[in-house]
Biopython code that builds the backbone (N, CA, C, O; Angstrom):
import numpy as np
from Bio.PDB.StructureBuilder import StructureBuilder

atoms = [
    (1, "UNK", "N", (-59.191, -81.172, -59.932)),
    (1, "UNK", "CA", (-58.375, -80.383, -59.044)),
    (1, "UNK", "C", (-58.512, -80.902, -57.631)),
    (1, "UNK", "O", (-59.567, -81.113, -57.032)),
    (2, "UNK", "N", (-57.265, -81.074, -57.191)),
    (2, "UNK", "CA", (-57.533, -81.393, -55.555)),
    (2, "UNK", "C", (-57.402, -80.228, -54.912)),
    (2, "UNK", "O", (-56.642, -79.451, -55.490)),
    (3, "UNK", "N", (-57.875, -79.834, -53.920)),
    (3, "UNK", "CA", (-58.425, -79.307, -52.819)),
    (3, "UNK", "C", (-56.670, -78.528, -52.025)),
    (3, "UNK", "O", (-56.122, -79.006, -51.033)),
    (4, "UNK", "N", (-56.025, -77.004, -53.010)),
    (4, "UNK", "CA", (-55.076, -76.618, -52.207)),
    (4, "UNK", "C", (-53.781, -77.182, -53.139)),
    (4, "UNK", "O", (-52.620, -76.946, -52.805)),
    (5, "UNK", "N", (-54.107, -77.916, -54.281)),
    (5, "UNK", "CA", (-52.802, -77.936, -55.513)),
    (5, "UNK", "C", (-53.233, -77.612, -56.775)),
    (5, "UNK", "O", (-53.392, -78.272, -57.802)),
    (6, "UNK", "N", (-53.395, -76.421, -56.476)),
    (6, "UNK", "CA", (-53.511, -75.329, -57.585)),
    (6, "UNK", "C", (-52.309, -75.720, -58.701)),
    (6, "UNK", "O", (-52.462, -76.190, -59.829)),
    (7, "UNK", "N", (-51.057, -75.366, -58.002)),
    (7, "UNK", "CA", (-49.884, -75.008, -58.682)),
    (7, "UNK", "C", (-49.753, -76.463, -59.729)),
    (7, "UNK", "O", (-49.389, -76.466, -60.905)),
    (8, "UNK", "N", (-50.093, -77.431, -59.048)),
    (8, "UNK", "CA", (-49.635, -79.003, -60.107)),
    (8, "UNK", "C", (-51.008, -78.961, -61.087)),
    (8, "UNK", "O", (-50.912, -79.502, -62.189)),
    (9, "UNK", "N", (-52.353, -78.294, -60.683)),
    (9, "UNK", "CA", (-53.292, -78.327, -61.768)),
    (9, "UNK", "C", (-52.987, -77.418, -62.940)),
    (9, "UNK", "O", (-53.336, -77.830, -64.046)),
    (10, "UNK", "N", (-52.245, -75.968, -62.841)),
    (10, "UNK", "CA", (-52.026, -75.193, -63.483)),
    (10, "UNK", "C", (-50.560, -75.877, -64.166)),
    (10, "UNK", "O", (-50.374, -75.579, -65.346)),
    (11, "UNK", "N", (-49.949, -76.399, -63.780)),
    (11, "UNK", "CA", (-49.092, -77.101, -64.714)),
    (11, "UNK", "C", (-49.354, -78.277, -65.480)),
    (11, "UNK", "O", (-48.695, -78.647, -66.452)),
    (12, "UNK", "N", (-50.127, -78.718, -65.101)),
    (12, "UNK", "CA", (-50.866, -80.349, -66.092)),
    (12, "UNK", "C", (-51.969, -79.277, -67.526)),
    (12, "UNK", "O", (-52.120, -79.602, -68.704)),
    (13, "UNK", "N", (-52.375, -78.385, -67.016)),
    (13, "UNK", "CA", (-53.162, -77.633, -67.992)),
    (13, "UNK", "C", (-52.330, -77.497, -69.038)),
    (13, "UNK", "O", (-52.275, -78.145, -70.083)),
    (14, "UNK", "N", (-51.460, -76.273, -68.520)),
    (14, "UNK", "CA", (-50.512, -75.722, -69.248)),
    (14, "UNK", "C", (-49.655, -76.628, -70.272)),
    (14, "UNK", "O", (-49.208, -76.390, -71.394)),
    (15, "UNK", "N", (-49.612, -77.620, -69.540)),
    (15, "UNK", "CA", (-48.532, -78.923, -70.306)),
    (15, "UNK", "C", (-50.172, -79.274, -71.838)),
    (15, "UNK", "O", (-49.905, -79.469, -73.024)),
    (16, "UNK", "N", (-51.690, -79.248, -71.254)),
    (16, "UNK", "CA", (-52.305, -79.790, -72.400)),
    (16, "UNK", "C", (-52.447, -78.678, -73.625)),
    (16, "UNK", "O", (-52.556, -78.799, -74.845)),
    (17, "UNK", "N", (-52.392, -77.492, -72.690)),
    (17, "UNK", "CA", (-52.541, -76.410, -74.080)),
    (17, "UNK", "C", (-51.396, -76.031, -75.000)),
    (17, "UNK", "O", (-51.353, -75.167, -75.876)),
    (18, "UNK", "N", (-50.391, -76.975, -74.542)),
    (18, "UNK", "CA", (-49.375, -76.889, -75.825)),
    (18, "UNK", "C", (-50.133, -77.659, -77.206)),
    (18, "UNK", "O", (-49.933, -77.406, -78.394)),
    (19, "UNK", "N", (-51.010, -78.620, -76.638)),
    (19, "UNK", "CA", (-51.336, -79.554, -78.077)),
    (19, "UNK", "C", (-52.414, -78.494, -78.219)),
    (19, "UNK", "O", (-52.721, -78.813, -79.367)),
    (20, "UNK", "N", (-52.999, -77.766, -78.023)),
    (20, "UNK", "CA", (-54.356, -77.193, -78.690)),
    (20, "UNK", "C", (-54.062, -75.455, -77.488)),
    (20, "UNK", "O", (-53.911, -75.317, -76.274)),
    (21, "UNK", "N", (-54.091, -74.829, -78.230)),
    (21, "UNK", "CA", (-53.393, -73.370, -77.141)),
    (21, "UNK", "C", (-55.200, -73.051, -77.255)),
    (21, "UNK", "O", (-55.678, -72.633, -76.200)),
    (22, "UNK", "N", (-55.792, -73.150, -77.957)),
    (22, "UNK", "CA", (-57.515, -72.770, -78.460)),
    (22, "UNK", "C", (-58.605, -73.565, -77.696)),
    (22, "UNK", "O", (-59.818, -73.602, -77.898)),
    (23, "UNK", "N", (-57.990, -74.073, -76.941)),
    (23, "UNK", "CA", (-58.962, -75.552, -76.225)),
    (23, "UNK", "C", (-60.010, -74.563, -74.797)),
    (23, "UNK", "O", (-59.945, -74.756, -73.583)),
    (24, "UNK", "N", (-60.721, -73.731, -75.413)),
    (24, "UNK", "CA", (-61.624, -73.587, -74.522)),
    (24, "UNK", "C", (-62.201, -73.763, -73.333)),
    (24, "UNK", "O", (-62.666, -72.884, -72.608)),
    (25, "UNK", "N", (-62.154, -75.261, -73.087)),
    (25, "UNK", "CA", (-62.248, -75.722, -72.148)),
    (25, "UNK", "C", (-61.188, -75.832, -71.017)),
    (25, "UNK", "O", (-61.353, -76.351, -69.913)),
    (26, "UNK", "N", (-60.282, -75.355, -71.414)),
    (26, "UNK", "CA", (-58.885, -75.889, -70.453)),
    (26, "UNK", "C", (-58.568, -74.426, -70.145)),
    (26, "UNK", "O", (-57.875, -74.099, -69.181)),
    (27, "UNK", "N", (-59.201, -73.414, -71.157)),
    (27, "UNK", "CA", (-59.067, -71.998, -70.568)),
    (27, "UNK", "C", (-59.788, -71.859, -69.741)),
    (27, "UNK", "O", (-59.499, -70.910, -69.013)),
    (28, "UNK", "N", (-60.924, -72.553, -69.401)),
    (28, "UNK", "CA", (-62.006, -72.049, -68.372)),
    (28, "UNK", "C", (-61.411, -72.628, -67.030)),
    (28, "UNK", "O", (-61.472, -72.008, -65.968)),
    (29, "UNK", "N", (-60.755, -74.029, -67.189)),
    (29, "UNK", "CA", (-60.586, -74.470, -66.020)),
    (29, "UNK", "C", (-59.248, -73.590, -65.523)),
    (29, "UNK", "O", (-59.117, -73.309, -64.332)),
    (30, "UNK", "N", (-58.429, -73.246, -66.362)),
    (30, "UNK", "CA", (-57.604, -72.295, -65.803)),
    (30, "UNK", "C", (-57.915, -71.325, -65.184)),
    (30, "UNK", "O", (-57.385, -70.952, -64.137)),
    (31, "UNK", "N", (-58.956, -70.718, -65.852)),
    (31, "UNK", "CA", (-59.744, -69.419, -65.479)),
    (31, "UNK", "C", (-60.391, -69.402, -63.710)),
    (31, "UNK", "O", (-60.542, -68.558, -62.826)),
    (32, "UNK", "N", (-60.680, -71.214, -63.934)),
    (32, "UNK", "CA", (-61.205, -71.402, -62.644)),
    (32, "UNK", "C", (-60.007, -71.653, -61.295)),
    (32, "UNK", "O", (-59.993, -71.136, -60.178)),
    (33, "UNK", "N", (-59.292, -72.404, -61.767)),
    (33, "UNK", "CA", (-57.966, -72.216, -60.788)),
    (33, "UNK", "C", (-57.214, -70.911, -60.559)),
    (33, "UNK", "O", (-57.275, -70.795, -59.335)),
    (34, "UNK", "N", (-56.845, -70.334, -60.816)),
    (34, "UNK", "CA", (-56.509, -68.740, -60.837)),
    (34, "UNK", "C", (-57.715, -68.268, -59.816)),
    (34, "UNK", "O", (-57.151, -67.925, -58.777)),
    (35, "UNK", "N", (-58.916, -68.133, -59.702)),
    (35, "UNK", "CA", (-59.897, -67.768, -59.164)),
    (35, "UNK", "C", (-59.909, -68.172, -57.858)),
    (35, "UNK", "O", (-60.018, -67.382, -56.921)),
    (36, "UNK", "N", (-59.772, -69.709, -57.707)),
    (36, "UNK", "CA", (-59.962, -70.235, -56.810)),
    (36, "UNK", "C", (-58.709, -69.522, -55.556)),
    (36, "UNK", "O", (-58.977, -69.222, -54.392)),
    (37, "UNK", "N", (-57.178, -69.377, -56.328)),
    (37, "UNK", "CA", (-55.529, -68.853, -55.780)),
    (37, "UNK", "C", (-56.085, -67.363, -55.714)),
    (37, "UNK", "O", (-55.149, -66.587, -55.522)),
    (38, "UNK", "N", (-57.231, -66.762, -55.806)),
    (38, "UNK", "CA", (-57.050, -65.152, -55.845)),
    (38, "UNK", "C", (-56.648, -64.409, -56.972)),
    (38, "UNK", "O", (-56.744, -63.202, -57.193)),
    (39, "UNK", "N", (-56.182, -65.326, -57.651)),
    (39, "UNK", "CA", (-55.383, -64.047, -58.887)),
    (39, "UNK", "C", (-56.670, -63.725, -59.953)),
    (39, "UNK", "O", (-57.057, -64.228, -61.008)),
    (40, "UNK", "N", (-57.057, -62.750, -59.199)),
    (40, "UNK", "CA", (-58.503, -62.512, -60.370)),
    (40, "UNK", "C", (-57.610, -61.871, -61.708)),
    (40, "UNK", "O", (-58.333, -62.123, -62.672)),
    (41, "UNK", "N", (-56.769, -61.387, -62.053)),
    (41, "UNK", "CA", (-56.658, -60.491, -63.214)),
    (41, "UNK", "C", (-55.853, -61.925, -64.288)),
    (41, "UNK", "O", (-55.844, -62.139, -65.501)),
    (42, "UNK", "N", (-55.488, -62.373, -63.551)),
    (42, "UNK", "CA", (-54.764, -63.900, -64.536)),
    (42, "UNK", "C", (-56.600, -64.723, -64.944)),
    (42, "UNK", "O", (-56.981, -65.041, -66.070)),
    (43, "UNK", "N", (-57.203, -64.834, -63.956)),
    (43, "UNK", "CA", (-58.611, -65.788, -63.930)),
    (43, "UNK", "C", (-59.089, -65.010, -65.029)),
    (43, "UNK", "O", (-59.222, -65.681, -66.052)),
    (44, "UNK", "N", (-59.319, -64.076, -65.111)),
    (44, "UNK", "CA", (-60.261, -62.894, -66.239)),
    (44, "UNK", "C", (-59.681, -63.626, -67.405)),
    (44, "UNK", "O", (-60.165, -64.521, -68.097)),
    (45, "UNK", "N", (-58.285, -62.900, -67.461)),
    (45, "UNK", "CA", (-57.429, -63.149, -68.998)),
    (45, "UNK", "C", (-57.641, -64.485, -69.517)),
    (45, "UNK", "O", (-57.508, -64.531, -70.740)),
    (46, "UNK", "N", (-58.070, -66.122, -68.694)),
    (46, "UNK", "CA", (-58.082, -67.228, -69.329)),
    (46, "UNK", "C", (-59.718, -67.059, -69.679)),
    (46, "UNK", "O", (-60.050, -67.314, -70.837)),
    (47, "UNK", "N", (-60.573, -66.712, -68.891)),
    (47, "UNK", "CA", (-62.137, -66.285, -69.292)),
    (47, "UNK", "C", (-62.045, -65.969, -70.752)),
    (47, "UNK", "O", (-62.435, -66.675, -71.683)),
    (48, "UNK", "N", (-61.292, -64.437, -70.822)),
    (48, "UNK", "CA", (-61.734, -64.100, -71.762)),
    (48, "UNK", "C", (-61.557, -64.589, -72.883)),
    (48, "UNK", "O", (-62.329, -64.558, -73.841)),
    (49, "UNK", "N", (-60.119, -65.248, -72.776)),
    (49, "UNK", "CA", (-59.571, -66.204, -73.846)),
    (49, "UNK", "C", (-60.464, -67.210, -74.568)),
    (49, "UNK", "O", (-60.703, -67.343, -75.768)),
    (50, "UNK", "N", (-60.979, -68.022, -73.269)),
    (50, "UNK", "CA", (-62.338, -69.197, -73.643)),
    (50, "UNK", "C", (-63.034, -67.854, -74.405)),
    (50, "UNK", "O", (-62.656, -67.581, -75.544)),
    (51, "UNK", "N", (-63.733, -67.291, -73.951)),
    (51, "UNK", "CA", (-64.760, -66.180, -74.445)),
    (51, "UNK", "C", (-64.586, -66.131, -76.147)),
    (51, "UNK", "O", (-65.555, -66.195, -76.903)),
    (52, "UNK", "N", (-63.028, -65.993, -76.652)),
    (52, "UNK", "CA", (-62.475, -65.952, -78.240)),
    (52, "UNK", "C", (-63.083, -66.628, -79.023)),
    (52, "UNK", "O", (-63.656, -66.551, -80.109)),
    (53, "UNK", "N", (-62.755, -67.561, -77.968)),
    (53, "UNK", "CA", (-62.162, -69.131, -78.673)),
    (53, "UNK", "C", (-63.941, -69.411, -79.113)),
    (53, "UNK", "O", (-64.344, -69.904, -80.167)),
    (54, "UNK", "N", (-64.556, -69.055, -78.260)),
    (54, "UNK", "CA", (-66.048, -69.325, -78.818)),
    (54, "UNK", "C", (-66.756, -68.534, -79.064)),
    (54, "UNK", "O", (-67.939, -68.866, -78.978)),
    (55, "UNK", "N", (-66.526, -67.424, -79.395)),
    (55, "UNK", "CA", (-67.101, -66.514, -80.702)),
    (55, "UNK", "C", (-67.840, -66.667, -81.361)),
    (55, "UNK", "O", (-68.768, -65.871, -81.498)),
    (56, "UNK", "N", (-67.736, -67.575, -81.920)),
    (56, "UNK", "CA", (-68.564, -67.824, -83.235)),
    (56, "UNK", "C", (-69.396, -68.621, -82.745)),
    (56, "UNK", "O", (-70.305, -68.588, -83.575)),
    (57, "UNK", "N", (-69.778, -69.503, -81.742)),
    (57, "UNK", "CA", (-70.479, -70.614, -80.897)),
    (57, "UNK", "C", (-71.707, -70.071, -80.882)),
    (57, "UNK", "O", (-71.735, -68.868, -81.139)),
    (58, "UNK", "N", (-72.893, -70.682, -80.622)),
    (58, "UNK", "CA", (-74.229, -70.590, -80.310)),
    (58, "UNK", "C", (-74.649, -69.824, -79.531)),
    (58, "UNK", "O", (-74.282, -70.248, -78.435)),
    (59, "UNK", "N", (-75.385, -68.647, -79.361)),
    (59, "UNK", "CA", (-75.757, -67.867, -77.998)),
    (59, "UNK", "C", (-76.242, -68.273, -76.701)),
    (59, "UNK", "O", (-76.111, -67.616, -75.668)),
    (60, "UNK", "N", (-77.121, -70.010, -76.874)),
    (60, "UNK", "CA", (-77.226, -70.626, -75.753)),
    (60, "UNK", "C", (-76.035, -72.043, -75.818)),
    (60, "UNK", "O", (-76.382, -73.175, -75.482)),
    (61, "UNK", "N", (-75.204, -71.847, -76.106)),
    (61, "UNK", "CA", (-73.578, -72.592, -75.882)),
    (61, "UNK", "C", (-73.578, -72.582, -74.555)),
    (61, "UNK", "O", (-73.266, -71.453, -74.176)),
    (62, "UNK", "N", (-73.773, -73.277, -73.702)),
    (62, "UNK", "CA", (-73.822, -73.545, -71.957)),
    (62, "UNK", "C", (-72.146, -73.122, -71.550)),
    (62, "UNK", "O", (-71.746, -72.350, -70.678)),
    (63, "UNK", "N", (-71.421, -73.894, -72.476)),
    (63, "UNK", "CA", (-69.654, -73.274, -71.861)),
    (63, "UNK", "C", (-69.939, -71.507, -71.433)),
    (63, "UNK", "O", (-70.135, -70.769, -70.468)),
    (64, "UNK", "N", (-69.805, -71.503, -72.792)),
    (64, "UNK", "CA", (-69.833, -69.767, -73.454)),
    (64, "UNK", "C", (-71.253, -69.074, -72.012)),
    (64, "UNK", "O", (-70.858, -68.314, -71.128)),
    (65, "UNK", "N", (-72.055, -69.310, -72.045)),
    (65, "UNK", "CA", (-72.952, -68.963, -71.661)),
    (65, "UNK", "C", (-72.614, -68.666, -69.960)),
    (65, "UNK", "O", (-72.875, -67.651, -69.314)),
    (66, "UNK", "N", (-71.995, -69.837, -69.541)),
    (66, "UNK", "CA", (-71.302, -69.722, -67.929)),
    (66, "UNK", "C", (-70.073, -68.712, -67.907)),
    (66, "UNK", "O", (-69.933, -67.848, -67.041)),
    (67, "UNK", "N", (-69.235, -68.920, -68.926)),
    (67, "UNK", "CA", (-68.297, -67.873, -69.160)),
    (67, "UNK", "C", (-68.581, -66.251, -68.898)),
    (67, "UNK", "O", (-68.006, -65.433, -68.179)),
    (68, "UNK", "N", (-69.775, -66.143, -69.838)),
    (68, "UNK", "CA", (-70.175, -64.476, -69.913)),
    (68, "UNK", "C", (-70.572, -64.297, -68.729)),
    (68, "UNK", "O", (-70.171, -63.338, -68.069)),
    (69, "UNK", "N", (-71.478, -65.243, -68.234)),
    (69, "UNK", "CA", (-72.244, -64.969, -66.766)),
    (69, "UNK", "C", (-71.034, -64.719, -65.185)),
    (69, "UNK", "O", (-71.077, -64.077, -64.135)),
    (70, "UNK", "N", (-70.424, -65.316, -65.615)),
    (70, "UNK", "CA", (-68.894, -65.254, -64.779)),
    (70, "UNK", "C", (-68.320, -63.696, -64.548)),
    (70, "UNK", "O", (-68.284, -62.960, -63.562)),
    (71, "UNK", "N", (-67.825, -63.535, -66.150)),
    (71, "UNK", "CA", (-67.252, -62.260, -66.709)),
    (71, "UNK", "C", (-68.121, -61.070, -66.035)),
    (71, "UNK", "O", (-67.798, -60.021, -65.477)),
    (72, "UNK", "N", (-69.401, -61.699, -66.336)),
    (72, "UNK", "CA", (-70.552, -60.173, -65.604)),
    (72, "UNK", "C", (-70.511, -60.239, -64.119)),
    (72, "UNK", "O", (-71.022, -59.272, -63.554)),
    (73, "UNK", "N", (-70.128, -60.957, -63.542)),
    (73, "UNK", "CA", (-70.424, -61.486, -62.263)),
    (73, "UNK", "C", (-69.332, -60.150, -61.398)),
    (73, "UNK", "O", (-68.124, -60.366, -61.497)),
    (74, "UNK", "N", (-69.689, -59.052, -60.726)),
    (74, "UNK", "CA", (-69.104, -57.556, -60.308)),
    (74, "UNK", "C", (-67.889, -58.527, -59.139)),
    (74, "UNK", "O", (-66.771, -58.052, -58.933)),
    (75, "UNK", "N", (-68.227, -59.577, -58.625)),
    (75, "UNK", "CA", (-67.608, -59.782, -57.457)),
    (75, "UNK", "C", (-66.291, -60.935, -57.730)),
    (75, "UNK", "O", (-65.715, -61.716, -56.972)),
    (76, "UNK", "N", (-66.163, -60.668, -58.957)),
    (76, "UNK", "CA", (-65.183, -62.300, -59.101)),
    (76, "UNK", "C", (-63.635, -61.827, -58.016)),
    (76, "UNK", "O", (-62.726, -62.640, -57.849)),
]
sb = StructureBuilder()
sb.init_structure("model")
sb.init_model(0)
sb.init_chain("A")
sb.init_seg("    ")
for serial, (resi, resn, name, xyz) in enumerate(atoms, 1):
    if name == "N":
        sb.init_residue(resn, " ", resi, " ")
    sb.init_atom(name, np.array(xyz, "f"), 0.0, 1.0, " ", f" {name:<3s}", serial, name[0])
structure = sb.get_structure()
């Protein structure tokens, strides 16, 4: 992400989660752009999405693990 083009990162994403809509990782970075623009209630919804998507994942899963810690985090 460069520094203030949110809008062209959130469209290069969007363009990768057509091949994999489940790609975890591309939910978080969404999760993280949204965050970065203010829109906390869009940032949550891609969190929680990653959050799904790794369910079934390991309890010390470092993705998953930054995710929840995020999600708990009162001030996002």
């Amino acid at each position: 992400m460069v520094a203030g083009n949110n809008e062209q990162a959130v469209h290069e994403a969007l363009n990768l989660m057509k091949f994999n809509e489940h790609d975890g990782e591309l939910l978080c970075l969404l999760g993280r752009i949204h965050h970065e623009a203010d829109a906390r209630e869009e940032a949550v919804n891609f969190w929680n999405s990653a959050q799904r998507v790794w369910q079934e994942a390991d309890e010390d899963f470092m993705p998953l693990v930054e995710v929840r810690t995020i999600l708990e985090d009162n001030d996002l």
